[in-house]
C-alpha positions as YAML, in Angstrom:
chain: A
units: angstrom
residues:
- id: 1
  name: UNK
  ca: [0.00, 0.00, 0.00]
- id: 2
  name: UNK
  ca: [1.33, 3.37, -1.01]
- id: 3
  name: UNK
  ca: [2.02, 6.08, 1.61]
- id: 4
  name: UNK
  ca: [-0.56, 8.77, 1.66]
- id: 5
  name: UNK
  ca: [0.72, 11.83, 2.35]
- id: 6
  name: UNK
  ca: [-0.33, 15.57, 2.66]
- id: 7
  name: UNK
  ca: [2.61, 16.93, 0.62]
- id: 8
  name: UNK
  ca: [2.30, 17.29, -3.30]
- id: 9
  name: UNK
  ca: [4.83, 17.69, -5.90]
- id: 10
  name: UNK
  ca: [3.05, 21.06, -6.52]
- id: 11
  name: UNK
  ca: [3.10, 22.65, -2.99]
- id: 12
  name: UNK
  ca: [6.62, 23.65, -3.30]
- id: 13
  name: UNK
  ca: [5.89, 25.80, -6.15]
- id: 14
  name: UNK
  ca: [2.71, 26.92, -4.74]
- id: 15
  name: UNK
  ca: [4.72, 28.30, -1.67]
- id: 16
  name: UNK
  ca: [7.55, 29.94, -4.04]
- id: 17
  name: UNK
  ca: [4.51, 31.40, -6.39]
- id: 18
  name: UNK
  ca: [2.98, 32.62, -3.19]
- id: 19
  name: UNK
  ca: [6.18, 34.46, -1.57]
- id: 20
  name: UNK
  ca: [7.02, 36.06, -4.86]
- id: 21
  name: UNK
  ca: [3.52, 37.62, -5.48]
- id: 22
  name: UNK
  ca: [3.80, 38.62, -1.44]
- id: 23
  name: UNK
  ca: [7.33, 40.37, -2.26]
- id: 24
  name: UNK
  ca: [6.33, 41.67, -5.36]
- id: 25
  name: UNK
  ca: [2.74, 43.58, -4.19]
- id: 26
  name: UNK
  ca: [4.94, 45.10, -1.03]
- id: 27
  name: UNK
  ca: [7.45, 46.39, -2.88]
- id: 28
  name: UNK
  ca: [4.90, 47.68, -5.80]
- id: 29
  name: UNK
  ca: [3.11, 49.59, -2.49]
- id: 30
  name: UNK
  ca: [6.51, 51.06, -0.59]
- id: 31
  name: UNK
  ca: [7.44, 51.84, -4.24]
- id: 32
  name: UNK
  ca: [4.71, 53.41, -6.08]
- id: 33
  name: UNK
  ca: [2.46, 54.81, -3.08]
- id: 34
  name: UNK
  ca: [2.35, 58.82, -2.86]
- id: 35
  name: UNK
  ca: [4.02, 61.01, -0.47]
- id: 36
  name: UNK
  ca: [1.43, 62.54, 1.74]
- id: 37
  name: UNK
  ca: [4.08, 64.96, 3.00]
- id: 38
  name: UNK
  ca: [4.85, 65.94, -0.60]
- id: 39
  name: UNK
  ca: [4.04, 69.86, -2.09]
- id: 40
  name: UNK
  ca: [1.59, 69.56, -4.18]
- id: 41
  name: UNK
  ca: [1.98, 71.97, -7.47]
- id: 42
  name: UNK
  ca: [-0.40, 75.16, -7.47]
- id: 43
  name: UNK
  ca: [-0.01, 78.06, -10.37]
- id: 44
  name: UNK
  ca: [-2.33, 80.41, -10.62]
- id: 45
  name: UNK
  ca: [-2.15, 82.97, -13.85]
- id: 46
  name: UNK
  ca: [-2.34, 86.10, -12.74]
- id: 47
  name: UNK
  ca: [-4.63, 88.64, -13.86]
- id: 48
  name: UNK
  ca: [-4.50, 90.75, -17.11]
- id: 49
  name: UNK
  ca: [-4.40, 93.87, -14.75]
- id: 50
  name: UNK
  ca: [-1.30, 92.13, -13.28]
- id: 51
  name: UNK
  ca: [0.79, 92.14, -16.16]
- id: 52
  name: UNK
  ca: [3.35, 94.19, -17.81]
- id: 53
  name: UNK
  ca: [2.10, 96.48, -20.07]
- id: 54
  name: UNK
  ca: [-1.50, 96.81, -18.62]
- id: 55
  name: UNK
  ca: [-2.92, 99.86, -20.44]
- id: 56
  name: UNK
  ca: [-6.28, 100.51, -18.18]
- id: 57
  name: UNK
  ca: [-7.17, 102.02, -14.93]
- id: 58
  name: UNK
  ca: [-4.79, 101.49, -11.96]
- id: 59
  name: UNK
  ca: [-5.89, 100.65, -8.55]
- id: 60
  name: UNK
  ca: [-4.75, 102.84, -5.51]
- id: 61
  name: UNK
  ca: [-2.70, 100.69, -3.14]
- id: 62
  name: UNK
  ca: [-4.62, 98.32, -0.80]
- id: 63
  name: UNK
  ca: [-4.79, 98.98, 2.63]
- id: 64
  name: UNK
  ca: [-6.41, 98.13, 5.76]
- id: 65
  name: UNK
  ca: [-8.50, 100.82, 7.35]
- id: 66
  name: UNK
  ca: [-9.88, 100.32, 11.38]
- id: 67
  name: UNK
  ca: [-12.48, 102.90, 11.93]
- id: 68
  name: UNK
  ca: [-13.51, 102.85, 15.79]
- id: 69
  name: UNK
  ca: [-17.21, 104.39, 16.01]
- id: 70
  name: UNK
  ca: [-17.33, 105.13, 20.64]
- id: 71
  name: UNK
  ca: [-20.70, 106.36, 21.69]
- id: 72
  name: UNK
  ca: [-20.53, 107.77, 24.81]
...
């Protein structure tokens, strides 16, 4: 009568298969996943008014002004 065992030809494979998809997948993640810490790039065109060579009107310089209204 033949020994009947648990172990296949195939399992060793099935292991090595198994390890190399595990390996492969973590290193695709460390790898390829984005930097949350990382700038992220924002331009913004300035306006027409902005540029050189704007022919129209021209603002007066921007300032803060408190007014304090005491009744009293």
């Amino acid at each position: 009568m033949d020994r009947i065992t648990a172990r296949s030809e195939g399992d060793f494979y099935t292991v090595l298969y198994s390890i190399l998809w595990i390996v492969t997948l973590s290193a695709t993640w460390y790898f390829c996943r984005a930097d949350p810490e990382k700038f992220a790039k924002y331009e913004v065109e300035p306006p027409e008014q902005a540029k050189p060579g704007w022919k129209g009107d021209v603002l007066d310089k921007t300032t803060l002004k408190v007014g304090m209204n005491l009744k009293g």
